[in-house]
C-alpha positions in Angstrom: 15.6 -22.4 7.3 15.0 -25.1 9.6 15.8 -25.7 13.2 17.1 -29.6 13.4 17.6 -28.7 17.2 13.9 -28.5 17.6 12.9 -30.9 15.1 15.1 -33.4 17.5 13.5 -32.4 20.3 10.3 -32.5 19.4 11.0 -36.2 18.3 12.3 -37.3 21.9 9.3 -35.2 23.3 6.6 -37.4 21.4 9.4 -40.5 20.4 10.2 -41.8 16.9 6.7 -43.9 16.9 5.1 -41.1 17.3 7.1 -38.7 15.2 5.7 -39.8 11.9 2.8 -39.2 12.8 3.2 -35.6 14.2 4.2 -34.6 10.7 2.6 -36.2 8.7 -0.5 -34.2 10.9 1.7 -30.4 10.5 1.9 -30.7 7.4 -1.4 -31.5 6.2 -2.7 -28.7 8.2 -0.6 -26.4 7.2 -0.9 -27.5 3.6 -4.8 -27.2 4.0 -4.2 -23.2 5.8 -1.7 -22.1 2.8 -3.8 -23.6 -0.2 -6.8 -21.6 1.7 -4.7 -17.9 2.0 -6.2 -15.6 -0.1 -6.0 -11.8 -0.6 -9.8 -11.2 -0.9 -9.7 -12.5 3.0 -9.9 -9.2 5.3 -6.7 -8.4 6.9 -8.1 -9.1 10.5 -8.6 -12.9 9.2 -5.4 -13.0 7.3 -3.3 -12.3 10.7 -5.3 -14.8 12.4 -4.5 -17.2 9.9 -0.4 -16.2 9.6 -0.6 -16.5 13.7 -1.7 -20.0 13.3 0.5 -20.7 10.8 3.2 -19.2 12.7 2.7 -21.2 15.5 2.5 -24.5 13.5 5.7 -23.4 11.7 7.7 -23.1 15.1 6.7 -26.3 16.1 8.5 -27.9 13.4 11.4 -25.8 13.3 10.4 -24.0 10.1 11.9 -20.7 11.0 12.4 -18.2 8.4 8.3 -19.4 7.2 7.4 -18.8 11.2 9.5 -15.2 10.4 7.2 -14.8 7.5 4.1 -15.4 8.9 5.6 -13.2 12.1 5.7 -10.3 9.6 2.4 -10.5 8.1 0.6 -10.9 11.3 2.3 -7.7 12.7 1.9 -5.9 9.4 -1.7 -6.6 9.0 -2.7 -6.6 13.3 -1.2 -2.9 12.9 -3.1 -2.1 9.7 -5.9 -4.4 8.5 -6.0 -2.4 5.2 -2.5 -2.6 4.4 -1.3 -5.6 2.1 0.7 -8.5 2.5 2.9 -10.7 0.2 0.7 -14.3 -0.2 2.8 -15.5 -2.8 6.3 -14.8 -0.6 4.7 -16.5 2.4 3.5 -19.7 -0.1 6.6 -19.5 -1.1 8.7 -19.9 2.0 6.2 -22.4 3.0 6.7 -24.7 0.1 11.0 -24.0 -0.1 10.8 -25.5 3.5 8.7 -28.0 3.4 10.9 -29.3 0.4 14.1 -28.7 2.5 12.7 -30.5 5.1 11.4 -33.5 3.6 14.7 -33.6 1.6 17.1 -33.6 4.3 15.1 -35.2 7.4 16.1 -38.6 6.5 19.7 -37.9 7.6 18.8 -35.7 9.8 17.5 -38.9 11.9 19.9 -41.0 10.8 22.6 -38.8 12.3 
């Protein structure tokens, strides 16, 4: 679900001052991109969105919501009419976020 190898690495690449910081900024973004996703959005704009989101995800190490969003991009980048699971992809998002905010304090600790 989450990649503590990256999340470690990202932390020596900006350093624990800094670190804070960094997610406290990923995940208001990405809060602000999945309380925005919406099915009335054409498919087009909905795979630019899951490619942003995708690319926020790996940054953080959120990997099977970076899978996700990997899926709905290609899904709707192939066919702009077809439709995507929101709610799965909300979902994933949120299980993650809580997973990570649950276990990063040991994480660091460790």
């Amino acid at each position: 679900m989450i990649d503590w190898d990256r999340i470690a690495t990202l932390r020596e690449e900006v350093g624990p001052d800094d670190f804070d910081e960094v997610v406290d900024l990923f995940l208001d973004e990405v809060d602000e991109e999945i309380a925005a996703l919406t099915d009335h959005e054409n498919g087009t704009q909905l795979a630019e969105k899951l490619h942003f989101l995708k690319g926020s995800a790996l940054n953080l190490g959120f990997t099977d919501f970076s899978s996700l969003c990997q899926k709905g991009e290609t899904v709707l980048t192939n066919d702009p009419e077809s439709q995507f699971d929101l709610i799965a992809v909300k979902t994933s998002y949120q299980t993650s976020r809580d997973h990570f905010l649950e276990n990063l304090p040991a994480r660091l600790s460790g």
